[in-house]
PyMOL Python script that loads the backbone (N, CA, C, O; Angstrom):
from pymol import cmd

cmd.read_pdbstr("""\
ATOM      1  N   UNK A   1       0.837  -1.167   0.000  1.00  0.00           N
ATOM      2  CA  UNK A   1       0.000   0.000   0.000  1.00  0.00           C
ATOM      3  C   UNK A   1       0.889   1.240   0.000  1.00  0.00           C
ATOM      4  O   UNK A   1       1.911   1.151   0.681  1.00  0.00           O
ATOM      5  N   UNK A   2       0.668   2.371  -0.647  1.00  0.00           N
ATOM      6  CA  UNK A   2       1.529   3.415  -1.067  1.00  0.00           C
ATOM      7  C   UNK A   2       0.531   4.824  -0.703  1.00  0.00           C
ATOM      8  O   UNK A   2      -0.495   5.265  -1.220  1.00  0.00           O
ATOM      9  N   UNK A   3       1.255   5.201   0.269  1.00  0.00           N
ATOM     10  CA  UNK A   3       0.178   6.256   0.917  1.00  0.00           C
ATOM     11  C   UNK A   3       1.068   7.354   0.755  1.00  0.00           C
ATOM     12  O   UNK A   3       2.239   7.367   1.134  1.00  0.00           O
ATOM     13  N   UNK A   4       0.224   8.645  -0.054  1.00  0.00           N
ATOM     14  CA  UNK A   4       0.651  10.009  -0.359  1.00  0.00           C
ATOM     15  C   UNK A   4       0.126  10.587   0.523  1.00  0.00           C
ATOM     16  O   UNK A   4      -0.955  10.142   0.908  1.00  0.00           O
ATOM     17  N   UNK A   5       0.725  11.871   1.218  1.00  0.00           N
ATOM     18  CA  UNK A   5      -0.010  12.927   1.629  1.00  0.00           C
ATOM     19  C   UNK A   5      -1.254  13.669   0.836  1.00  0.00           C
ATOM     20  O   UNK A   5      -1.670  13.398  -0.290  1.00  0.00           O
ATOM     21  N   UNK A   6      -1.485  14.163   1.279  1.00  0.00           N
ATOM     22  CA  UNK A   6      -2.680  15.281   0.549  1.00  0.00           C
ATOM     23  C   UNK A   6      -1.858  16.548  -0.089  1.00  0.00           C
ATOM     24  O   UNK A   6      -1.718  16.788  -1.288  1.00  0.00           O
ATOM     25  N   UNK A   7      -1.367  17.270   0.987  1.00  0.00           N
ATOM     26  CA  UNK A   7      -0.547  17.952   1.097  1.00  0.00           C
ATOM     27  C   UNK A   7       0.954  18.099   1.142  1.00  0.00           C
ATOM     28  O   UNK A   7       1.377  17.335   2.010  1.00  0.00           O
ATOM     29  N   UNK A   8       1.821  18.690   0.629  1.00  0.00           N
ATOM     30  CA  UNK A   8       3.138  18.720   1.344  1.00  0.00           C
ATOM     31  C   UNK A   8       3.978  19.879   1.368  1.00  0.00           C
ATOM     32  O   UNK A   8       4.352  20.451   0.344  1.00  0.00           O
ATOM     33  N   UNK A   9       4.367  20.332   2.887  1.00  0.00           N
ATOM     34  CA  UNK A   9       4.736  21.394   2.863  1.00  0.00           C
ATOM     35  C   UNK A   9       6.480  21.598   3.580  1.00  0.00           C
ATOM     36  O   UNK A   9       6.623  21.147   4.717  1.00  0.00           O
ATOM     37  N   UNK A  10       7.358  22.064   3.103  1.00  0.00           N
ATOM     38  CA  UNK A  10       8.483  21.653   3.503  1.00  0.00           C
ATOM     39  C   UNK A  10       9.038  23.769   3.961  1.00  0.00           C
ATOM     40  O   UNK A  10       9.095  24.829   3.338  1.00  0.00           O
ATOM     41  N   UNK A  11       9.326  23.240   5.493  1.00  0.00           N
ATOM     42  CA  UNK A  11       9.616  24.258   6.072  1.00  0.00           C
ATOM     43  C   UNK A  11      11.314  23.990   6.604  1.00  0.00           C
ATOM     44  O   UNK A  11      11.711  22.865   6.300  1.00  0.00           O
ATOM     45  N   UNK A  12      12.207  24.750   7.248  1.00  0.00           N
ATOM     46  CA  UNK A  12      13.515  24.521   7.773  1.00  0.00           C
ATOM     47  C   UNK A  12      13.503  25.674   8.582  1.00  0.00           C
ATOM     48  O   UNK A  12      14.548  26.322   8.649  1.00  0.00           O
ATOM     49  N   UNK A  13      12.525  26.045   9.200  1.00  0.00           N
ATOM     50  CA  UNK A  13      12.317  26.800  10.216  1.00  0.00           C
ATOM     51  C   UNK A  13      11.636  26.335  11.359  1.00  0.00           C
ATOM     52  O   UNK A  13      10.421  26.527  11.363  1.00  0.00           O
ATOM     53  N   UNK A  14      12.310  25.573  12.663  1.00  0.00           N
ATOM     54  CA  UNK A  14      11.426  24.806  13.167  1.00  0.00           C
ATOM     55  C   UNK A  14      10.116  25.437  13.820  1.00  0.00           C
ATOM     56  O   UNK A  14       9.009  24.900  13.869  1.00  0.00           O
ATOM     57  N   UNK A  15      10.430  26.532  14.249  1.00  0.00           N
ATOM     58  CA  UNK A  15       8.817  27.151  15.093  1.00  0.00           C
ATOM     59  C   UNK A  15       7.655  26.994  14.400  1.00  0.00           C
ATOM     60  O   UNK A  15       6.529  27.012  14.897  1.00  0.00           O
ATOM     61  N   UNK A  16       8.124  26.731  12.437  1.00  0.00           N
ATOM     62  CA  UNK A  16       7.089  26.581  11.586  1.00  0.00           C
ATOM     63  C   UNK A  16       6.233  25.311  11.764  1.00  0.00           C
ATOM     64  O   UNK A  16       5.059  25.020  11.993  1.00  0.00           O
ATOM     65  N   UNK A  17       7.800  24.505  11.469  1.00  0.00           N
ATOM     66  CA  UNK A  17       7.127  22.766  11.588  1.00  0.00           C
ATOM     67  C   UNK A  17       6.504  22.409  13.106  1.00  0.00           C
ATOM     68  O   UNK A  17       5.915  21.345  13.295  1.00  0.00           O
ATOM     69  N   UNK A  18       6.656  23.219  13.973  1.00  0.00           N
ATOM     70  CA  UNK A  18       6.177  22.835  15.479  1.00  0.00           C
ATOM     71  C   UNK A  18       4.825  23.136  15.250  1.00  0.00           C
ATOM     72  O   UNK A  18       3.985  22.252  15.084  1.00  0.00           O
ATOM     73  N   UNK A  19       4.460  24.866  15.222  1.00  0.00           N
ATOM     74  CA  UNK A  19       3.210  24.805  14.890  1.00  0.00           C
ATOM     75  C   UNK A  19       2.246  24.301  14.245  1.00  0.00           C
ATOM     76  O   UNK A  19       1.112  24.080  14.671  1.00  0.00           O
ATOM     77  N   UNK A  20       2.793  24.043  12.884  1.00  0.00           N
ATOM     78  CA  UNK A  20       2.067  23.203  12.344  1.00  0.00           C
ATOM     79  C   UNK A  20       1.725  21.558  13.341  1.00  0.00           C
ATOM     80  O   UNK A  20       0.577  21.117  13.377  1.00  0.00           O
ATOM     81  N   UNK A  21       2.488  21.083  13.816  1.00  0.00           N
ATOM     82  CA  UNK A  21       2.452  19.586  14.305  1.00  0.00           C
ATOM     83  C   UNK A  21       1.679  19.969  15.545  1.00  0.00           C
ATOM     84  O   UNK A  21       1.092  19.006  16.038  1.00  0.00           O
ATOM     85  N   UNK A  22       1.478  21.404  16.343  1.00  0.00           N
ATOM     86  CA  UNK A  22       0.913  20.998  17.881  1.00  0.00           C
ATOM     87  C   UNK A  22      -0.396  21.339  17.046  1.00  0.00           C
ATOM     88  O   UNK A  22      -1.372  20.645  17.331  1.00  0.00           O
ATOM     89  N   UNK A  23      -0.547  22.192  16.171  1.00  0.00           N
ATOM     90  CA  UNK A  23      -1.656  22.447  15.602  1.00  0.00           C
ATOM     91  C   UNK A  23      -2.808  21.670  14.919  1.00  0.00           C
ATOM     92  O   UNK A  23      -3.968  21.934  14.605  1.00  0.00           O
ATOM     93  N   UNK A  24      -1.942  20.537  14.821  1.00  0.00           N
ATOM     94  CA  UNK A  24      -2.772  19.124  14.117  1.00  0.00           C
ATOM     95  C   UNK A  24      -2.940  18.770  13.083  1.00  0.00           C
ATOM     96  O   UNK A  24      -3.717  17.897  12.696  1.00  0.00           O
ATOM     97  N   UNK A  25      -1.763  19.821  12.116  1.00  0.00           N
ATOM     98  CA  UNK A  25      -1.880  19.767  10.500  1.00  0.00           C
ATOM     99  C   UNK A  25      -0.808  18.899  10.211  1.00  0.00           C
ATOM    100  O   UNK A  25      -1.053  17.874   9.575  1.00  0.00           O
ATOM    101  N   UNK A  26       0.280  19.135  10.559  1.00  0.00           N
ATOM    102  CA  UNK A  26       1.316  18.133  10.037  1.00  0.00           C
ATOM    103  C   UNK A  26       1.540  16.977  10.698  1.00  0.00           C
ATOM    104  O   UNK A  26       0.693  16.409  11.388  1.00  0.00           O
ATOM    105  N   UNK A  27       2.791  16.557  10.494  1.00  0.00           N
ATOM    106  CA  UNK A  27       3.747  15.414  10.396  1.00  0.00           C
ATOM    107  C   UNK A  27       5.235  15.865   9.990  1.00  0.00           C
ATOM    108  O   UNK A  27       5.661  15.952   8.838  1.00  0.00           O
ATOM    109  N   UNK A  28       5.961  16.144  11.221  1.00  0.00           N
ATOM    110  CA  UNK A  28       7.481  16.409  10.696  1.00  0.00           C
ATOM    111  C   UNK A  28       8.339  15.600  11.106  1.00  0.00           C
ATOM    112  O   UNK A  28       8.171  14.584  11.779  1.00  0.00           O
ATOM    113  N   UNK A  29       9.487  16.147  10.608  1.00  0.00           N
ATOM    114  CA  UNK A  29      11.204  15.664  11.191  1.00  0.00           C
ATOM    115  C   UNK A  29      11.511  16.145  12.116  1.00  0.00           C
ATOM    116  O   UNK A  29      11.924  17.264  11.809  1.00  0.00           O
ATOM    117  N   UNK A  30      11.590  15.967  13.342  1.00  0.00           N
ATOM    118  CA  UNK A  30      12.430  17.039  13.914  1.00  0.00           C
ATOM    119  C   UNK A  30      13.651  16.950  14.485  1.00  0.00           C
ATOM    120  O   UNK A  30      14.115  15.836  14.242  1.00  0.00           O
ATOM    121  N   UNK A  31      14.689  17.885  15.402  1.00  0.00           N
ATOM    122  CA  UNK A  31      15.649  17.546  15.985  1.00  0.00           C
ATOM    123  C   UNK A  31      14.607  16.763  17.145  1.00  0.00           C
ATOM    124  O   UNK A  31      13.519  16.893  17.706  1.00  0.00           O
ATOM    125  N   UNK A  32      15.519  16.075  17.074  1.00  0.00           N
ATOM    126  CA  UNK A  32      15.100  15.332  18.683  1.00  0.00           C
ATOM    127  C   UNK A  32      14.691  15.857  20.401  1.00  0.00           C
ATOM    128  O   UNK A  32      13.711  15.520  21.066  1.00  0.00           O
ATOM    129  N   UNK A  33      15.633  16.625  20.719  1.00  0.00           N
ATOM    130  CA  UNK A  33      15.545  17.520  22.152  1.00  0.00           C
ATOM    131  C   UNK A  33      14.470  18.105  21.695  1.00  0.00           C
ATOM    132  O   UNK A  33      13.499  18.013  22.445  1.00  0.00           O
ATOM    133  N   UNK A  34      14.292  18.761  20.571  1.00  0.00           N
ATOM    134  CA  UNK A  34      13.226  19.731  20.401  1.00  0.00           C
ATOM    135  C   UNK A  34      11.883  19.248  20.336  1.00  0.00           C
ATOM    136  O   UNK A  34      11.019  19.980  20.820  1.00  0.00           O
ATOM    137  N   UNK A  35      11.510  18.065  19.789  1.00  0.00           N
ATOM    138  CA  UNK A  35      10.660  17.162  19.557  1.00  0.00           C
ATOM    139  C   UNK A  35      10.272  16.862  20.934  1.00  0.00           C
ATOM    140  O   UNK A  35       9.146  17.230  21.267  1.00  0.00           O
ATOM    141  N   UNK A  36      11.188  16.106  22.013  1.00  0.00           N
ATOM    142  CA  UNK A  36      10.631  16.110  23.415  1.00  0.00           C
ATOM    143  C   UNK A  36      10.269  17.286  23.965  1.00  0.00           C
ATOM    144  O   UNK A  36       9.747  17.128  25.069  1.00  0.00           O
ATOM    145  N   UNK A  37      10.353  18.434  23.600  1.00  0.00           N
ATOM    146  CA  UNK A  37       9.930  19.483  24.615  1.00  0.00           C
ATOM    147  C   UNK A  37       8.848  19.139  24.412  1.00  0.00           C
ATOM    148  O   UNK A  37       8.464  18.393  25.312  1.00  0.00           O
ATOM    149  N   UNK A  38       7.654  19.416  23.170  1.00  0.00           N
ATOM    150  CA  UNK A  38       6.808  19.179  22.935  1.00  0.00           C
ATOM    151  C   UNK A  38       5.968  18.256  23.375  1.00  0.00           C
ATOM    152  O   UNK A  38       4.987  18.497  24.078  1.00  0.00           O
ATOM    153  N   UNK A  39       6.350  17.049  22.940  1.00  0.00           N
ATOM    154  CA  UNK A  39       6.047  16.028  23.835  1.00  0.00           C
ATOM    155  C   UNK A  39       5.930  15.663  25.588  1.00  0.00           C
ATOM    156  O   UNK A  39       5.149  14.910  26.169  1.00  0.00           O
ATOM    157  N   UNK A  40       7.167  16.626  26.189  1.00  0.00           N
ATOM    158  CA  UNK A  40       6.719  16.471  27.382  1.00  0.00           C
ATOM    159  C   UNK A  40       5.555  17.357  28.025  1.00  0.00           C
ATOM    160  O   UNK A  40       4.896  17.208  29.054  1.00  0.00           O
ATOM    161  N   UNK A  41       5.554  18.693  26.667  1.00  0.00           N
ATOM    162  CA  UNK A  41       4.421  19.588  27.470  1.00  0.00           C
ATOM    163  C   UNK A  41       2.741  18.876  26.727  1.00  0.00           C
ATOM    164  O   UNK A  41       1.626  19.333  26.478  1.00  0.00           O
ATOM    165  N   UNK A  42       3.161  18.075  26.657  1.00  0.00           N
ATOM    166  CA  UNK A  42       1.468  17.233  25.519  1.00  0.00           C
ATOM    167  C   UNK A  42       1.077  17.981  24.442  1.00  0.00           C
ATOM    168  O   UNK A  42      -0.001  18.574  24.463  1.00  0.00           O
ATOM    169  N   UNK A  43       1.759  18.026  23.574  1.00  0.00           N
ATOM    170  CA  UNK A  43       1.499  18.759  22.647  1.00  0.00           C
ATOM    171  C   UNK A  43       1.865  17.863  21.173  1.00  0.00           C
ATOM    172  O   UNK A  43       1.399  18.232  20.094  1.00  0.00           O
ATOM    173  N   UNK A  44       2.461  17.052  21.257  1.00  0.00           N
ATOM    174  CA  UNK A  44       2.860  16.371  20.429  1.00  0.00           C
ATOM    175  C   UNK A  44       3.150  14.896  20.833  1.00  0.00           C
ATOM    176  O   UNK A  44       3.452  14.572  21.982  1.00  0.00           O
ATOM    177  N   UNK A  45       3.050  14.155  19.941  1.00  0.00           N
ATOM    178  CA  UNK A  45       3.789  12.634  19.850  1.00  0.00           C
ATOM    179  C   UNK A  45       4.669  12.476  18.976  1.00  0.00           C
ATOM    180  O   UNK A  45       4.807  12.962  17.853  1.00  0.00           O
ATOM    181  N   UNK A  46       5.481  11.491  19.792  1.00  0.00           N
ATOM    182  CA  UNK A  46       6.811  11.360  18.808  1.00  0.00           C
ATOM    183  C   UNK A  46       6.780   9.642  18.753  1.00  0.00           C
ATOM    184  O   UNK A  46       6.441   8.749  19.529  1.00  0.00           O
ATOM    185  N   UNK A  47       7.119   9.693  17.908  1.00  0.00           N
ATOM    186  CA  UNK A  47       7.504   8.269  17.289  1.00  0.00           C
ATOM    187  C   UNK A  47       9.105   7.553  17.481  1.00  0.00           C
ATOM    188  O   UNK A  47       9.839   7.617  16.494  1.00  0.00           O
ATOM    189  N   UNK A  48       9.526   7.021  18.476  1.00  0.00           N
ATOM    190  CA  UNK A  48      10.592   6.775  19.031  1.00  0.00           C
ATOM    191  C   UNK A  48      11.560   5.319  17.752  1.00  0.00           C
ATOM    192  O   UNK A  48      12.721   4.956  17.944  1.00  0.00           O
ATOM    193  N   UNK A  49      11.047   5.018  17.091  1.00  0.00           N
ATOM    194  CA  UNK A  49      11.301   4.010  16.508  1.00  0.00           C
ATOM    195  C   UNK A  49      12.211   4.342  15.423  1.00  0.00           C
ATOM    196  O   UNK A  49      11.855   5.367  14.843  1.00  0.00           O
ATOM    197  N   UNK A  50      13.324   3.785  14.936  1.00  0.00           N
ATOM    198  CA  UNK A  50      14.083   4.509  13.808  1.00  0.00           C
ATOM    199  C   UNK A  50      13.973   3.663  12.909  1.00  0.00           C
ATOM    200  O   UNK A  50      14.161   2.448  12.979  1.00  0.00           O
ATOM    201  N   UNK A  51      13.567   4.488  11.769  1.00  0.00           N
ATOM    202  CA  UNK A  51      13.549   3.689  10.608  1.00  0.00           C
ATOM    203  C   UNK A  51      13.945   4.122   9.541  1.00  0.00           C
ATOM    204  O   UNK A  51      13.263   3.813   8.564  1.00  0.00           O
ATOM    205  N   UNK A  52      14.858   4.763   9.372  1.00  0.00           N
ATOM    206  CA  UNK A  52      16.443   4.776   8.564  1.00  0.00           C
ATOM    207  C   UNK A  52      16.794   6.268   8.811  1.00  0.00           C
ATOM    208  O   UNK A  52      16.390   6.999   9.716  1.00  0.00           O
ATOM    209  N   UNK A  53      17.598   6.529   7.843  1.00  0.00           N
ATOM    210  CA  UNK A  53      18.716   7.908   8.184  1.00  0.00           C
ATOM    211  C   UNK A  53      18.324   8.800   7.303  1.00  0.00           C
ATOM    212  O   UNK A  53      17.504   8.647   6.398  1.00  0.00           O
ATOM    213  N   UNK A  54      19.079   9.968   7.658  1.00  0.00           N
ATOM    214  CA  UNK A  54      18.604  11.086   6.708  1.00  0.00           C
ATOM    215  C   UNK A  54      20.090  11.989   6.726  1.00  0.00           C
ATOM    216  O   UNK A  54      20.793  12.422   7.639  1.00  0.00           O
ATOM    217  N   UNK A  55      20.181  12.035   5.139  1.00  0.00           N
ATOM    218  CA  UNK A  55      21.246  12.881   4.317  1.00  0.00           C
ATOM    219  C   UNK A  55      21.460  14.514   4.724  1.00  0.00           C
ATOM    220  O   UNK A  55      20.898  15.489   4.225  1.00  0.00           O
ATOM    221  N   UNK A  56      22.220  14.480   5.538  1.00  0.00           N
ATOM    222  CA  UNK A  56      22.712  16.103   6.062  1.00  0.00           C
ATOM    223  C   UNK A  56      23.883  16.559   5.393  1.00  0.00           C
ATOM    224  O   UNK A  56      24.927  15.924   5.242  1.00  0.00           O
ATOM    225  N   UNK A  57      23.637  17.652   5.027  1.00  0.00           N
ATOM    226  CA  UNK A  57      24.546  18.503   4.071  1.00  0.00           C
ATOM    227  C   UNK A  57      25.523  19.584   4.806  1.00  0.00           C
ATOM    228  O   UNK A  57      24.925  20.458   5.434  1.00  0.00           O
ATOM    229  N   UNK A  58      26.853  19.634   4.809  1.00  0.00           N
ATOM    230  CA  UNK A  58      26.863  21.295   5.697  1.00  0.00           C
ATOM    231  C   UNK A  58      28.155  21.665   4.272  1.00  0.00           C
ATOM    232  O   UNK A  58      29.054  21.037   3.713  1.00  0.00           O
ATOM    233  N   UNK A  59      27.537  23.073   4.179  1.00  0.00           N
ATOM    234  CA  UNK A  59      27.560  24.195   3.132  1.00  0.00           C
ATOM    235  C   UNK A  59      28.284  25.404   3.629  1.00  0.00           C
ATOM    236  O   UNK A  59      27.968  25.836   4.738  1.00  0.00           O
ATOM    237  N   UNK A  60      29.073  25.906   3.047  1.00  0.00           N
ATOM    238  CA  UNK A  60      29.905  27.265   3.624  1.00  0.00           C
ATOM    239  C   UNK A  60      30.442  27.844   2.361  1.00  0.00           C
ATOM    240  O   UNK A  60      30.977  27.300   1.395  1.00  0.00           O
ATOM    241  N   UNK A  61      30.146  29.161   2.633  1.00  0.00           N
ATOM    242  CA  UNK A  61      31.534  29.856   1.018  1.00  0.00           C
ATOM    243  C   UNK A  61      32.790  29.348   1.159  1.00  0.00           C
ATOM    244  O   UNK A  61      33.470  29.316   2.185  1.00  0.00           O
ATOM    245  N   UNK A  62      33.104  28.884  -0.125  1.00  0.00           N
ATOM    246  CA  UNK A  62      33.830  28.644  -0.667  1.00  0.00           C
ATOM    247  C   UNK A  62      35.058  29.788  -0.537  1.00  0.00           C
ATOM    248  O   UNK A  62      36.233  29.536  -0.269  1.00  0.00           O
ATOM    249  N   UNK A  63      34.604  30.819  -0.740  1.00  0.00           N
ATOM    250  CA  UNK A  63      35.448  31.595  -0.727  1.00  0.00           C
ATOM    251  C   UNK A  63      35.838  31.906   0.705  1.00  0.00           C
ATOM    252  O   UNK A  63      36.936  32.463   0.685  1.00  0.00           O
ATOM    253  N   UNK A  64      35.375  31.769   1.945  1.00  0.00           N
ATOM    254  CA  UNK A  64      35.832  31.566   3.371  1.00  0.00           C
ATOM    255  C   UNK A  64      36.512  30.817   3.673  1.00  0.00           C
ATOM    256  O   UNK A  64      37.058  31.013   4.759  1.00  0.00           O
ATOM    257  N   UNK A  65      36.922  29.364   2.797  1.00  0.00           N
ATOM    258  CA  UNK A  65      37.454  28.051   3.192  1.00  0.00           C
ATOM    259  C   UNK A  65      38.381  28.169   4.515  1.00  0.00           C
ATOM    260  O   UNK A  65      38.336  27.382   5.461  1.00  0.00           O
ATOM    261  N   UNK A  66      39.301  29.388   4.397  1.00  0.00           N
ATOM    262  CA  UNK A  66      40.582  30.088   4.942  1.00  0.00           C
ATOM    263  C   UNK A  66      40.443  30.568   6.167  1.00  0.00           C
ATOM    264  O   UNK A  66      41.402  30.712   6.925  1.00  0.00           O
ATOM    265  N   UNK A  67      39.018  30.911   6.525  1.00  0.00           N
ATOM    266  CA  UNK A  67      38.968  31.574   7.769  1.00  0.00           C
ATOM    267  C   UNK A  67      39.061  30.884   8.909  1.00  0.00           C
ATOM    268  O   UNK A  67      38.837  29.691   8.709  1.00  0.00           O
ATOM    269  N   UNK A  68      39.281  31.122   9.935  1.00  0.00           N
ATOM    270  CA  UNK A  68      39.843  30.375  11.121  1.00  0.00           C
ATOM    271  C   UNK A  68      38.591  29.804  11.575  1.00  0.00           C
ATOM    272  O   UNK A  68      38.746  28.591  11.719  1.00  0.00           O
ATOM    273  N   UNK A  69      37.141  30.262  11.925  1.00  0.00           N
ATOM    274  CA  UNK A  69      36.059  30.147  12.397  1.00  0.00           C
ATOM    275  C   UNK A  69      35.444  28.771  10.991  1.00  0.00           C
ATOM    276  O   UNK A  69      35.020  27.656  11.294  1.00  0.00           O
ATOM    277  N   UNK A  70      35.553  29.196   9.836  1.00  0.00           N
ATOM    278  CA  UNK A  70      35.226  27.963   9.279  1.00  0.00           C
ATOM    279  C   UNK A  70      36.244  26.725   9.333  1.00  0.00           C
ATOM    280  O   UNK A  70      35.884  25.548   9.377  1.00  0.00           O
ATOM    281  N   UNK A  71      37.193  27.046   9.325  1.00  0.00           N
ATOM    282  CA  UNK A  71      38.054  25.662   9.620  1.00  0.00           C
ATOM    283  C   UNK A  71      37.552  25.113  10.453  1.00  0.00           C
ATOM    284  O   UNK A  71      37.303  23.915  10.313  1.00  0.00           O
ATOM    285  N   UNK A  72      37.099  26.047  12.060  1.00  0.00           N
ATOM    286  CA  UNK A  72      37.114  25.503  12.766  1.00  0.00           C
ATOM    287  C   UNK A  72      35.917  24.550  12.964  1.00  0.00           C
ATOM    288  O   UNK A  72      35.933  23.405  13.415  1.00  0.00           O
ATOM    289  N   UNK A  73      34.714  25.399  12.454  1.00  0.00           N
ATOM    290  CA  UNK A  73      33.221  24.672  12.071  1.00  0.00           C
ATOM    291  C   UNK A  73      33.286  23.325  11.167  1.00  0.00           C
ATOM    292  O   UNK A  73      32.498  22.429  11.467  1.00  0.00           O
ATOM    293  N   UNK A  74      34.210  23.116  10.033  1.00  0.00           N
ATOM    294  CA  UNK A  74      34.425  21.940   9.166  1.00  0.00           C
ATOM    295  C   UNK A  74      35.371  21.269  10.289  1.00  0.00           C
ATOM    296  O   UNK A  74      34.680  20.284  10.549  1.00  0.00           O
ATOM    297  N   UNK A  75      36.385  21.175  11.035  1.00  0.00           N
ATOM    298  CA  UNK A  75      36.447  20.118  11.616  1.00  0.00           C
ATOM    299  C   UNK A  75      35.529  19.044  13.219  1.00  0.00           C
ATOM    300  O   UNK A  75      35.469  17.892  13.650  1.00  0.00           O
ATOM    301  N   UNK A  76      34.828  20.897  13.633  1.00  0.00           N
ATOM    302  CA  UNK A  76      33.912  20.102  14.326  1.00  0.00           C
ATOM    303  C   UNK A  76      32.777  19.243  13.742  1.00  0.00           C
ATOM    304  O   UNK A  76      32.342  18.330  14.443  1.00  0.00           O
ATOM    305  N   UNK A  77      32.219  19.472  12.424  1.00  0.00           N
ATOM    306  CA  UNK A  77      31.094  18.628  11.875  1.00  0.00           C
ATOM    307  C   UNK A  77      31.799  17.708  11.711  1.00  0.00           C
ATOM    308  O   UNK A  77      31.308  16.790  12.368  1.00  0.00           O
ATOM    309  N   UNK A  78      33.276  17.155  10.889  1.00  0.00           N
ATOM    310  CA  UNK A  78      33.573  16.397  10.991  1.00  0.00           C
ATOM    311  C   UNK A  78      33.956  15.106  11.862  1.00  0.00           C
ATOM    312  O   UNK A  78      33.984  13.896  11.636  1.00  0.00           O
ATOM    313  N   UNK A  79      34.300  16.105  13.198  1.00  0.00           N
ATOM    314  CA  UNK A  79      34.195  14.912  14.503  1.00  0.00           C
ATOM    315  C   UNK A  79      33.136  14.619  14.691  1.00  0.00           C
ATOM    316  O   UNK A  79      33.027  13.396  14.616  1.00  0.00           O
ATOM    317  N   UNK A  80      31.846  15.310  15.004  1.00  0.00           N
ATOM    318  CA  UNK A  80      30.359  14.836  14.831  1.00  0.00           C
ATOM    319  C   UNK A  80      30.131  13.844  14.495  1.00  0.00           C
ATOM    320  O   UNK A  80      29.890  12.776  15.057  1.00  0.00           O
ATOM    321  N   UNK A  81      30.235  14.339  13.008  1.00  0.00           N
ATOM    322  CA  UNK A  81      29.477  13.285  11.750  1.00  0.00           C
ATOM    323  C   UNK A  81      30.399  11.848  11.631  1.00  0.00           C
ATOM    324  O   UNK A  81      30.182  11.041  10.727  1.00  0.00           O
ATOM    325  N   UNK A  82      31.548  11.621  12.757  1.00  0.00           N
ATOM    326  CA  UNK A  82      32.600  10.886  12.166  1.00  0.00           C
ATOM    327  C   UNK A  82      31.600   9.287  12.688  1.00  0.00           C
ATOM    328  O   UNK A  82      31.706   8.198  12.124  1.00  0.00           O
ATOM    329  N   UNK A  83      31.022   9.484  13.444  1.00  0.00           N
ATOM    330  CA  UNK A  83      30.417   8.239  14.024  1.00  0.00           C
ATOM    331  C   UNK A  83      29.231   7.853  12.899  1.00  0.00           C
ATOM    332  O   UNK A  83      28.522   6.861  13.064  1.00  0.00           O
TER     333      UNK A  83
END
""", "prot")
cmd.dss("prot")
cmd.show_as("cartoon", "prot")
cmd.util.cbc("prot")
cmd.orient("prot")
């Protein structure tokens, strides 16, 4: 069975996707911590179950490569993301 939304609305502003979800319209992604706030104030359910991964991108000018603050940002995502 292959179930479409009705709708689909793609936000990257979370206060957007929250409202929408305590509001009763959506269904999002969220960060996690942020997702339990919600949930602990009853406002939301979360779905604790993982069922696969999702492709994160991190993006910077090019032309900054050099700066001390992005070096320093590309090697912390990299320890992050190293797991």
């Amino acid at each position: 069975m292959a179930l479409k939304p009705v709708k689909v609305t793609m936000a990257d502003h979370e206060p957007v996707v929250a409202t929408l979800v305590t509001a009763g319209v959506g269904l999002a992604v969220m960060i996690e911590d942020e997702a339990l706030v919600y949930r602990e104030a009853g406002q939301a359910a979360v779905w604790d179950e993982i069922v696969g991964t999702v492709d994160l991108n991190f993006i910077y000018d090019r032309r900054r490569a050099k700066e001390a603050i992005i070096g320093a940002a590309v090697d912390t995502v990299k320890t992050v993301w190293a797991d």
